[in-house]
BANUBA-240040 format. One record per residue (C-alpha): residue number from 0; x, y, z; chain. Coordinates in steps of 0.5 Angstrom, whole numbers, plus 500, padded with zeros to 3 digits. Layout:
BEGIN
ATOM_NUM_X_Y_Z_A
...
REM end
This chain:
BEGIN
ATOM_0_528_539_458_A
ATOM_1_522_539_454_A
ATOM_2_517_533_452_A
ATOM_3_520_528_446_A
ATOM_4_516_523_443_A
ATOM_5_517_517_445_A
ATOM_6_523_513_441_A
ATOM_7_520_509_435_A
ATOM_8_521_501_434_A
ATOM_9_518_496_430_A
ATOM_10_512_498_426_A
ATOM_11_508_494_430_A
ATOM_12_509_493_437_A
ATOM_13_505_489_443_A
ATOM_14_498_490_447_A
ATOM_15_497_486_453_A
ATOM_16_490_487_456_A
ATOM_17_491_485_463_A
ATOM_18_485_485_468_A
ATOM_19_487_489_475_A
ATOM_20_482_485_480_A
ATOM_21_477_489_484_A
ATOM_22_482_494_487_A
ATOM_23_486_490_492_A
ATOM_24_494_490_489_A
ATOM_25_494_483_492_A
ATOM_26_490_480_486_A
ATOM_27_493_482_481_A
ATOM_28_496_475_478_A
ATOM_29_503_473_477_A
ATOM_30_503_474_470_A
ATOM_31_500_481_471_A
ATOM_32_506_483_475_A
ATOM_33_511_480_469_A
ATOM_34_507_484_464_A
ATOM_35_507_490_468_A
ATOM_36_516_490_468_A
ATOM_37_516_490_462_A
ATOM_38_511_496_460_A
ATOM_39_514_501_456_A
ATOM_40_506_505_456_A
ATOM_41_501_503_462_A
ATOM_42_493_506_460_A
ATOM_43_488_506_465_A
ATOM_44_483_509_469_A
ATOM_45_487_513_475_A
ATOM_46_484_508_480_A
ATOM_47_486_502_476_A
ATOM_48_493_506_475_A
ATOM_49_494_506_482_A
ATOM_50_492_499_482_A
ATOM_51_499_497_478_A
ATOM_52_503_503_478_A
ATOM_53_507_499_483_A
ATOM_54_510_494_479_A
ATOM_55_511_498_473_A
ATOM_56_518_500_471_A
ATOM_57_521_507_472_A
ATOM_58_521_511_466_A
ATOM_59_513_508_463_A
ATOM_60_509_513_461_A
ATOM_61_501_512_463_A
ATOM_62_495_515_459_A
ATOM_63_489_517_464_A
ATOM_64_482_514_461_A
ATOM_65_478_518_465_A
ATOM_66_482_525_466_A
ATOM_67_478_532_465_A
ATOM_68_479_533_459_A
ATOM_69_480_541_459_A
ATOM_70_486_540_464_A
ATOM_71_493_538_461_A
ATOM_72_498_535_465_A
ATOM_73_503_539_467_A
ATOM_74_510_538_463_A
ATOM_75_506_533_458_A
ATOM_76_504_535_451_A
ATOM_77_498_532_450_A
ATOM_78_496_536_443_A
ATOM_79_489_538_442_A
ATOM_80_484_535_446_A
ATOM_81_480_530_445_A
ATOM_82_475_531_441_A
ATOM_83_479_537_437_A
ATOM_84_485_532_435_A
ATOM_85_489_527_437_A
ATOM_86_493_526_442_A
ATOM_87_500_524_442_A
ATOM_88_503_520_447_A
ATOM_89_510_523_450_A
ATOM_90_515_522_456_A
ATOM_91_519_527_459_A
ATOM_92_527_526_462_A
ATOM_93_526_519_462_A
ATOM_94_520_518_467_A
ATOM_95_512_518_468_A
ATOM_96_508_523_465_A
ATOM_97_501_523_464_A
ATOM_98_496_524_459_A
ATOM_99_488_525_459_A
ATOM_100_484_522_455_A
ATOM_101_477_521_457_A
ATOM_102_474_518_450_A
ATOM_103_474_510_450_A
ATOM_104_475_511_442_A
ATOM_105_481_516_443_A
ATOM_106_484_511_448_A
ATOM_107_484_505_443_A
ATOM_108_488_510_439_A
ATOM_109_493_511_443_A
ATOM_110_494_504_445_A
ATOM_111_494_503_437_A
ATOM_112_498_509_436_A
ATOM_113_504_507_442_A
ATOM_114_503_499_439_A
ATOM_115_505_500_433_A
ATOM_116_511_505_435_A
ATOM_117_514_498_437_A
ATOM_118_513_499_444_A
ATOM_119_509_494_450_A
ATOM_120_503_497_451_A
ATOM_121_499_494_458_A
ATOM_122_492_497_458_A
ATOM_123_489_495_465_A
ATOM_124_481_494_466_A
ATOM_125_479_494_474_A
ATOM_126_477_486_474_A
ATOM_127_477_482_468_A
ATOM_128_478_484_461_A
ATOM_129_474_479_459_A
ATOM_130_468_482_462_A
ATOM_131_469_489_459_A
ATOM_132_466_491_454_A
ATOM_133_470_497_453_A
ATOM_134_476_492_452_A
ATOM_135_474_488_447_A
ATOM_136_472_494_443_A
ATOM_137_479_494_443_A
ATOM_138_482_488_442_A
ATOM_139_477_487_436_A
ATOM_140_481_494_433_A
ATOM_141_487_490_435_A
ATOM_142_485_484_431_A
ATOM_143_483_489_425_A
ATOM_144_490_492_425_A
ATOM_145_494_486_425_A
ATOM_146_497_489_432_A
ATOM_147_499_483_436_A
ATOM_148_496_483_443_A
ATOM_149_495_478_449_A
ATOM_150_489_477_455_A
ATOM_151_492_477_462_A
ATOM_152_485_475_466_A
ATOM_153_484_479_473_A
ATOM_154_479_476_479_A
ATOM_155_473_479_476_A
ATOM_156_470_485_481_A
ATOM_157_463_480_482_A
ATOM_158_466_474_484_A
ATOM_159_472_478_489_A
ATOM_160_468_483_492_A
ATOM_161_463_478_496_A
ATOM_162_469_474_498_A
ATOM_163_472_480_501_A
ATOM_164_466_481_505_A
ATOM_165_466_474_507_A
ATOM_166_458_473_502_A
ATOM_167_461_466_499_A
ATOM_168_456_465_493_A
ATOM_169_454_458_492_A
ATOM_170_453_453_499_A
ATOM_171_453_445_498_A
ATOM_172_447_445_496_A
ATOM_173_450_449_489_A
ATOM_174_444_453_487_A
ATOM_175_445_457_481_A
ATOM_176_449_464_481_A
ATOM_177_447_470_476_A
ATOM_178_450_476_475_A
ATOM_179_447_482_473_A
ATOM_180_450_489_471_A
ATOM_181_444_493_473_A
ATOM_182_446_500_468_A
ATOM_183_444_495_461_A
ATOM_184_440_490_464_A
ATOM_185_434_489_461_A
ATOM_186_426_487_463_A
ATOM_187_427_481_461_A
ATOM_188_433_480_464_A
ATOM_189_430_482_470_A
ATOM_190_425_478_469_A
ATOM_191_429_472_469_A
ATOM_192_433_473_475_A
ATOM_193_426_475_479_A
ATOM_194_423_468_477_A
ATOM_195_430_464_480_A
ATOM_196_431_462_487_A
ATOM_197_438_463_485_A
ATOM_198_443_467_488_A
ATOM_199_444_474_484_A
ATOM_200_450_479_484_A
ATOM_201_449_486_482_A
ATOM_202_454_491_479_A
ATOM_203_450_497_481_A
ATOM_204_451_503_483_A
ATOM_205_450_505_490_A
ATOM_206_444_511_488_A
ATOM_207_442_506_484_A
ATOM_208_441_500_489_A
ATOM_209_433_501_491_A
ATOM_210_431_502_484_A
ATOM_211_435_495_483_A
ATOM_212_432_492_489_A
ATOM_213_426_495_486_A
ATOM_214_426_492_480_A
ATOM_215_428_485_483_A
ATOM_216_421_484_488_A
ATOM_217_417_487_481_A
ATOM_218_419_481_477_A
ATOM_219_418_476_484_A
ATOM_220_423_476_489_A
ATOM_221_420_477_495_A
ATOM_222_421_484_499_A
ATOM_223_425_479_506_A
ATOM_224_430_476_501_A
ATOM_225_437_478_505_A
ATOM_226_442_482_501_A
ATOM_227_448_485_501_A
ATOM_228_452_491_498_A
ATOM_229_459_492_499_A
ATOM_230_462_499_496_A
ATOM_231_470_499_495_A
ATOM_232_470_491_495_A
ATOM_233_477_489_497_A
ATOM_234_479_495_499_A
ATOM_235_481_497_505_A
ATOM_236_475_503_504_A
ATOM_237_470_498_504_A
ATOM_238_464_498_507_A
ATOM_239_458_493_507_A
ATOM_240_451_493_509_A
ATOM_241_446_488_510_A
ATOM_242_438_489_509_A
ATOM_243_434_486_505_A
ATOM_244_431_487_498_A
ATOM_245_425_491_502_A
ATOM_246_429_495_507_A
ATOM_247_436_497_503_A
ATOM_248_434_503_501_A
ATOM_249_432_506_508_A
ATOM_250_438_502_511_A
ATOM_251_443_506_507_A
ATOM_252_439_512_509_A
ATOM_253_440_510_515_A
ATOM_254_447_510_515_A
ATOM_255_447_516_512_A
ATOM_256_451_515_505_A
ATOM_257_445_518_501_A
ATOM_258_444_522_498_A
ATOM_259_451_524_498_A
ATOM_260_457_526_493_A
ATOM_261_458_519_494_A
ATOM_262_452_515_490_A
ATOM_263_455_514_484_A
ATOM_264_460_510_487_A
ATOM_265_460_502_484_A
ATOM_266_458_497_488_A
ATOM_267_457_490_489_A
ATOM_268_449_487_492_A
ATOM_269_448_479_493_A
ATOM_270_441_477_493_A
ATOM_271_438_471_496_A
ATOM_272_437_466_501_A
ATOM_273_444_462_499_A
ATOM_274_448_468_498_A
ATOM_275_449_467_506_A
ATOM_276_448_475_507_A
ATOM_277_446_472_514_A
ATOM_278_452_468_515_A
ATOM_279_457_473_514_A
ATOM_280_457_475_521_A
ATOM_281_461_469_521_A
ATOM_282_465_470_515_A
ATOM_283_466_477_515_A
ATOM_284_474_476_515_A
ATOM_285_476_483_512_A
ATOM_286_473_487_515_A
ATOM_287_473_485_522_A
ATOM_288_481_485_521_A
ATOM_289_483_489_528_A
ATOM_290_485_495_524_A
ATOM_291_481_495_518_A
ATOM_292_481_503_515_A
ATOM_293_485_505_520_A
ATOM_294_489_511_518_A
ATOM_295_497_509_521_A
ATOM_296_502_516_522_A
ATOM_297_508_512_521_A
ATOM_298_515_517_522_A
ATOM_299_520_514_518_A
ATOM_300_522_514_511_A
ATOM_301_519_509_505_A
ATOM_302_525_504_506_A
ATOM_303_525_504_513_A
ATOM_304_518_503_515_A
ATOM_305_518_498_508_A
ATOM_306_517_491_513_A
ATOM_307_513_495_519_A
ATOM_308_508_498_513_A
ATOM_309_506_491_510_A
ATOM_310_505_488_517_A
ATOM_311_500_494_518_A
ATOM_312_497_493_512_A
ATOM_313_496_485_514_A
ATOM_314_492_488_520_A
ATOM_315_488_492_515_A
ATOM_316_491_499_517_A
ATOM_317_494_504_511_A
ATOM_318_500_507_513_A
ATOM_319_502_513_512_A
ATOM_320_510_514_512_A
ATOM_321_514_521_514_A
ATOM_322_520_522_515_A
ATOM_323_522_526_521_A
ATOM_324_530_526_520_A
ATOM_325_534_526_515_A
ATOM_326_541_524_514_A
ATOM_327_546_528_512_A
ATOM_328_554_526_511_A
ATOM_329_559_528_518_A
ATOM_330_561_534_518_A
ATOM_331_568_532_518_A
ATOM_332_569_526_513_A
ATOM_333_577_524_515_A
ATOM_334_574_520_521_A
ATOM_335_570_516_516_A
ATOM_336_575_515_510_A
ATOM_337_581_513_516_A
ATOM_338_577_507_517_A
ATOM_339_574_505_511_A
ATOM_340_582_504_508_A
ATOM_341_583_501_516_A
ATOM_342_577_497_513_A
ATOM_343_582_495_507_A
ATOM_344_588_495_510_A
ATOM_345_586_489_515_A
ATOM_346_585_494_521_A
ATOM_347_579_490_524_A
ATOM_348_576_484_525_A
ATOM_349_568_486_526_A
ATOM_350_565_492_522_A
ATOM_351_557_492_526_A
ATOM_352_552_496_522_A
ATOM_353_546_498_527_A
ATOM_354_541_501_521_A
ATOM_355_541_502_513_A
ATOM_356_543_508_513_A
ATOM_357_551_505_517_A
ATOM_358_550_500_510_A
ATOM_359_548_506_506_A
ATOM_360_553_511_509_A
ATOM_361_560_506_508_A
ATOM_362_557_504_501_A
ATOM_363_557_511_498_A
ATOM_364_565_512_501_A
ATOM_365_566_504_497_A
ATOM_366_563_508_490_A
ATOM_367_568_513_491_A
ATOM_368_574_510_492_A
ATOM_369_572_505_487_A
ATOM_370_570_499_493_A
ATOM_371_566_494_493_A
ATOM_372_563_488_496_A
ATOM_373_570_484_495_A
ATOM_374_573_489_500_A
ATOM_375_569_486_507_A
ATOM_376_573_479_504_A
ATOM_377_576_476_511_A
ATOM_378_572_481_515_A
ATOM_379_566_479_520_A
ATOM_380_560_483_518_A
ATOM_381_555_484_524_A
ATOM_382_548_487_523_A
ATOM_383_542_490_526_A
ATOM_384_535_488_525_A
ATOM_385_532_485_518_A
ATOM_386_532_491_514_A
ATOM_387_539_493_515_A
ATOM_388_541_485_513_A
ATOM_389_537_486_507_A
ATOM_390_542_492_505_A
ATOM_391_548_489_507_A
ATOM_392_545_482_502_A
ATOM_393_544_488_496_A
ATOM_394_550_490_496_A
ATOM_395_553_482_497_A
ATOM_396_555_482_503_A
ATOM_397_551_476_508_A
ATOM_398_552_478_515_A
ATOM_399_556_473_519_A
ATOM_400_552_475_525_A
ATOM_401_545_477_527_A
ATOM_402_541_478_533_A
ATOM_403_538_472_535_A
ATOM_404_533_475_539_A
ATOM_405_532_482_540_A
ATOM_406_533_487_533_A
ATOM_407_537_491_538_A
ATOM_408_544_494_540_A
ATOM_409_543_490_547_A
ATOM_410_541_484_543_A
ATOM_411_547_484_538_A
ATOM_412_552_484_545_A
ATOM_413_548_478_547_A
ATOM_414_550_474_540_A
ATOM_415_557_478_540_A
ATOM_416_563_473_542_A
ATOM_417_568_476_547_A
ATOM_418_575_477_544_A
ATOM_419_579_471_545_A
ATOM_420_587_473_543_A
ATOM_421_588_465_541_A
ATOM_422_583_465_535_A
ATOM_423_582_473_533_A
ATOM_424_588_475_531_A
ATOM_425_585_483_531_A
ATOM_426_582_486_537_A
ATOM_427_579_491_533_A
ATOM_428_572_493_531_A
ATOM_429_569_498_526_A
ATOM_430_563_501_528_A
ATOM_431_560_505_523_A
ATOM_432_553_510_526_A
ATOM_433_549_516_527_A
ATOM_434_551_522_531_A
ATOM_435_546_521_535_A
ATOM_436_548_513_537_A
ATOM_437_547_511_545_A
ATOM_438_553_508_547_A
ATOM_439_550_502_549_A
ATOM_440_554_498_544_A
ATOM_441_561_501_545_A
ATOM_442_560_500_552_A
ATOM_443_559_493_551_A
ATOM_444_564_491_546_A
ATOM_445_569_494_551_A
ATOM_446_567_489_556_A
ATOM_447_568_484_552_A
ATOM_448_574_485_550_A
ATOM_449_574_489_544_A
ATOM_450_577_496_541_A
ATOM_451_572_500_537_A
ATOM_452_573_505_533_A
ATOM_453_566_509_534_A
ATOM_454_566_513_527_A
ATOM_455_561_517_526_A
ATOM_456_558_515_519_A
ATOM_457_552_521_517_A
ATOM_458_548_525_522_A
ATOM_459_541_526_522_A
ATOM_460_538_532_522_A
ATOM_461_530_534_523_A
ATOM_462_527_533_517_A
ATOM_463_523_538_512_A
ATOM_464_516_539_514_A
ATOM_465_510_534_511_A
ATOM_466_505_538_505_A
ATOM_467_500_543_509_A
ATOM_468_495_537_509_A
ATOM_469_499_531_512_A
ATOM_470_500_536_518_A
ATOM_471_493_539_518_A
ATOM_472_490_532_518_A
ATOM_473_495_530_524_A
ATOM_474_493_536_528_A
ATOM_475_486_536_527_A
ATOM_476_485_528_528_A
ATOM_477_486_525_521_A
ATOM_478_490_519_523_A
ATOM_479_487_514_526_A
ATOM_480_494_512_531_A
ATOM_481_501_514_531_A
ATOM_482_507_510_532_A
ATOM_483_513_512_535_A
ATOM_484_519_508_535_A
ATOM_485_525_513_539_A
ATOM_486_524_520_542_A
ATOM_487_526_523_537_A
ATOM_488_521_521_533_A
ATOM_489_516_525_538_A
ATOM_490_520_531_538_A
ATOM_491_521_532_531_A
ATOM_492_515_530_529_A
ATOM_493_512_535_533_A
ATOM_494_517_539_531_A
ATOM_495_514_540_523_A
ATOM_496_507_538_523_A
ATOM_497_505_539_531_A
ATOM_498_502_535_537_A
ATOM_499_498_530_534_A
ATOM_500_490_531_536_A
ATOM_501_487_526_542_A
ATOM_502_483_522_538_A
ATOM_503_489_519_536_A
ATOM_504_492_513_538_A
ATOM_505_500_514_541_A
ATOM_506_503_508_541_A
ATOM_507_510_508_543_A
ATOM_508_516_503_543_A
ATOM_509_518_503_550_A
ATOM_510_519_507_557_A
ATOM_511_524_512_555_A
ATOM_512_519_514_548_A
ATOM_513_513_514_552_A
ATOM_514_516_519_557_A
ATOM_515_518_523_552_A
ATOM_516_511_523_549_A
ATOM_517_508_526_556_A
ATOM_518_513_531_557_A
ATOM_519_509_533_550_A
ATOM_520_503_532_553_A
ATOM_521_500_527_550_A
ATOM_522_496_521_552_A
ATOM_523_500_514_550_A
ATOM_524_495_508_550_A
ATOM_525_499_502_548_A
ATOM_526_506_501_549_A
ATOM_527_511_495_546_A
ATOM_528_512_489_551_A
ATOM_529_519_490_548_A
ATOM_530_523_495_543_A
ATOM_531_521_492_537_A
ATOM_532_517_495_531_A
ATOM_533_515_489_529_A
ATOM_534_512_488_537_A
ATOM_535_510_495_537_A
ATOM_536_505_494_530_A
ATOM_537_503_487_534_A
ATOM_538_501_492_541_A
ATOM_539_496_496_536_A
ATOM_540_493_491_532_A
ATOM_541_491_488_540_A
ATOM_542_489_494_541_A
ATOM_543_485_494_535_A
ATOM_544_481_488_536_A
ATOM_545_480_490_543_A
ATOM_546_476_496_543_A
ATOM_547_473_493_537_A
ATOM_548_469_487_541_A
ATOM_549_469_492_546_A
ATOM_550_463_496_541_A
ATOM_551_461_489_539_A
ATOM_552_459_487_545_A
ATOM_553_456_495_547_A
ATOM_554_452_493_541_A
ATOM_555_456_500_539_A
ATOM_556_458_501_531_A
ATOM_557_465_499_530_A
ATOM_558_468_505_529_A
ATOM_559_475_509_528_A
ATOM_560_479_513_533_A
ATOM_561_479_519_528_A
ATOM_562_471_518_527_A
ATOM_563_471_521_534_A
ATOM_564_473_527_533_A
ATOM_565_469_534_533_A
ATOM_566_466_534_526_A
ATOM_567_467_528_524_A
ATOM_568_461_524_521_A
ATOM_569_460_519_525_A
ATOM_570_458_512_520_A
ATOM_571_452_508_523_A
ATOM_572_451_501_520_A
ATOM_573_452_495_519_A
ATOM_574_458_494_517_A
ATOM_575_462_488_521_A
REM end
């Protein structure tokens, strides 16, 4: 379906500028994420989409700030470029689509144009729209054309980046603090900041930072005064740097980060004794997460691996998921149909759900035969693991049993009440599960008494392989570990994407996954103390911290598993 204009409404419509923070999507405040759900156009710079994308509800169409302007996005019609015309703003079937427009004069009319078509525009700003200039540029136009808008603030970039790389800005003492933008500061300014003993926040460039440096000493700082210089702040690509005014400029050399493609990436510097560059030994608490940068290969699906992926990224990790199964429905759906009307009909007095696709599975056949959640009324509903609950709860249902202990089959047998004829009218339990499913939990409820109808709910199949660059990165050593949570997990993905690379961590989730990962050759390095996914991010994170204190105590540079590698460039600095 070709592009069509986005639909018209009132003549004037809504603009909230709304300040995205540093980087990190945590900051963003909670009027911020209300303000994003409701957004008909979303416009930013590509890092700051990134940064708000997540909240924004399906179908929003975004405006690049700072796109090439010779390229056009597929599927978009932009129009003429800027600078040629105007572009329009269109989305296509419904969904995203994007729009470049490098000219902060273009975007203010494209936020113009989409406003005044009715719609809710959100024109993000990395930090706080209070301290852009930019921003303000538009709201000025907004205020002229009479377009009604609002300004959610953001934690500024100079004020959240220190405290991300643990250098608080004031001390008991609250000596005063200037903030200085480097690009349009003037000798006078620079005169200023030189003259106090005050500490002194530069937004920079990390090319620019000696000449920086260099105006501070010309205008009275002495040379020794400490700094620090943090690059992607917030971030789990963030990196800092301690020197001082004097020797910053080596230090970078140094750590060979110039001269390099990556200069002209912003920084944040803090200058001065009170800036507590030399506490930030103690203070660095971001940084010094056990797998702060680490590249985690994660093989489930987005929705399975949802709690596992946040609990890595609290150790400071960035997961990487990939599926390495499929599910797809039984090859023969009688057996599925019989028990789901059995269901209906009063058959059984349990149903057990052993993971999300089970739930996923019998509410697919409910929607076809017209069912919902009222048809579980009198049954017991039993459920394995937090996500499988969570499914169960979204589709109204509230399990009536969860293991206590151990989110697994044997932890499920453990709470599972034998059969007792007096109180249970119906000896007869339905479980729904993967082709694939041990027999643990049949074996058990037969043991305690039970009649089980096994029905074999969808099949899994080994997944399409990842795009060329996921697999050439787990083969040529670009993740930092892997977690694998079942031995099929190991043979699948060594099935579409190869043996991952032995600079990477193996962790696996017991006995049985491990050996399968030795018989494929490969080196495990942590294990889970019990079959938990929860417990195996938990051995990893251990490992980590371990062999982080291990390079401190060395004096050795902190550095990641894949920086190890043949080729790779090994980073030598100060980061902590």
């Amino acid at each position: 379906m070709s592009p069509t204009t986005l639909p018209a409404g009132p003549e004037h419509g809504h603009v909230t500028f709304l300040g995205a923070g540093p980087g990190d999507p945590g900051l963003l405040t909670l009027r911020a994420v209300e303000a994003l759900a409701n957004a008909d156009v979303l416009v930013a710079e590509h890092e700051v989409l990134d940064v708000v994308r997540e909240h924004a509800r399906q179908g929003v169409a975004e405006v690049h700030t700072d796109a090439d302007p010779s390229a056009e996005p597929a599927g978009s019609s932009s129009g003429p470029h800027p600078g040629t015309g105007t572009p329009q703003l269109t989305v296509v079937d419904g969904t995203s689509t994007t729009v470049g427009v490098p000219a902060v004069r273009d975007a203010a009319h494209l936020v113009m144009e989409a406003a005044r078509g009715g719609r809710r525009v959100v024109r993000a700003v990395s930090g706080d729209p209070g301290l852009d200039a930019d921003a303000a540029e538009e709201m000025l136009a907004c205020a002229a054309a009479g377009v009604p808008f609002e300004v959610v603030p953001g934690i500024a970039t100079a004020v959240g980046v220190p405290a991300y790389a643990g250098v608080p800005l004031r001390d008991a003492e609250g000596a005063d603090v200037r903030f200085v933008d480097a690009r349009t500061a003037s000798d006078r300014c620079w005169t200023e900041v030189g003259a106090s003993d005050g500490t002194v926040v530069v937004s920079t460039t990390l090319d620019s930072v000696a000449a920086a440096a260099g105006e501070l000493v010309a205008a009275g700082r002495k040379p020794d005064t400490p700094l620090t210089v943090t690059v992607a702040g917030t971030t789990t690509r963030q990196r800092t740097w301690t020197a001082t005014l004097g020797t910053i400029a080596q230090t970078l050399k140094q750590a060979k980060v110039l001269p390099s493609p990556e200069g002209g990436r912003p920084v944040i510097a803090v200058v001065g004794e009170r800036g507590a560059a030399a506490r930030r030994e103690k203070l660095s608490w971001f940084e010094s997460k056990p797998l702060f940068g680490w590249k985690v290969l994660v093989p489930r699906t987005k929705e399975q691996a949802a709690s596992l992926s946040d609990q890595l990224r609290s150790y400071g990790a960035v997961p990487h998921e990939v599926p390495t199964i499929a599910v797809e429905p039984p090859r023969t759906p009688q057996q599925m149909e019989r028990a789901v009307k059995g269901l209906v009909t009063g058959r059984y007095e349990w149903i057990a759900f052993t993971s999300v696709n089970a739930v996923k599975a019998v509410r697919e056949k409910f929607e076809e035969y017209g069912l919902d959640a009222r048809a579980f009324a009198g049954i017991k509903v039993a459920a394995v693991g937090e996500q499988t609950a969570k499914a169960l709860i979204a589709f109204g249902v509230k399990p009536d049993l969860v293991p206590s202990g151990e989110q697994s089959a044997a932890g499920l047998l453990e709470d599972w009440p034998p059969y007792d004829p007096v109180f249970d009218p119906i000896d007869r339990v339905f479980l729904p599960r993967a082709d694939i499913a041990t027999e643990t939990l049949v074996a058990g409820l037969i043991e305690l008494g039970w009649e089980v109808d096994d029905v074999t709910a969808y099949r899994t199949v080994r997944a399409s392989p990842p795009p060329a660059e996921t697999r050439e990165a787990i083969k040529g050593g670009g993740f930092d570990a892997v977690l694998f949570t079942s031995s099929s997990t190991v043979r699948n993905l060594v099935g579409i994407a190869g043996k991952p690379h032995n600079v990477t961590v193996i962790a696996c989730i017991g006995p049985a996954t491990a050996k399968t990962a030795e018989e494929h050759g490969l080196r495990v390095d942590v294990m889970a103390p019990e079959p938990s996914v929860h417990k195996l991010a938990e051995a990893l994170a251990d490992f980590g911290m371990k062999r982080r204190l291990a390079a401190l105590e060395a004096g050795d540079p902190v550095t990641r598993p894949s920086e190890r590698r043949p080729g790779a460039r090994r980073r030598r600095s100060t980061t902590t």
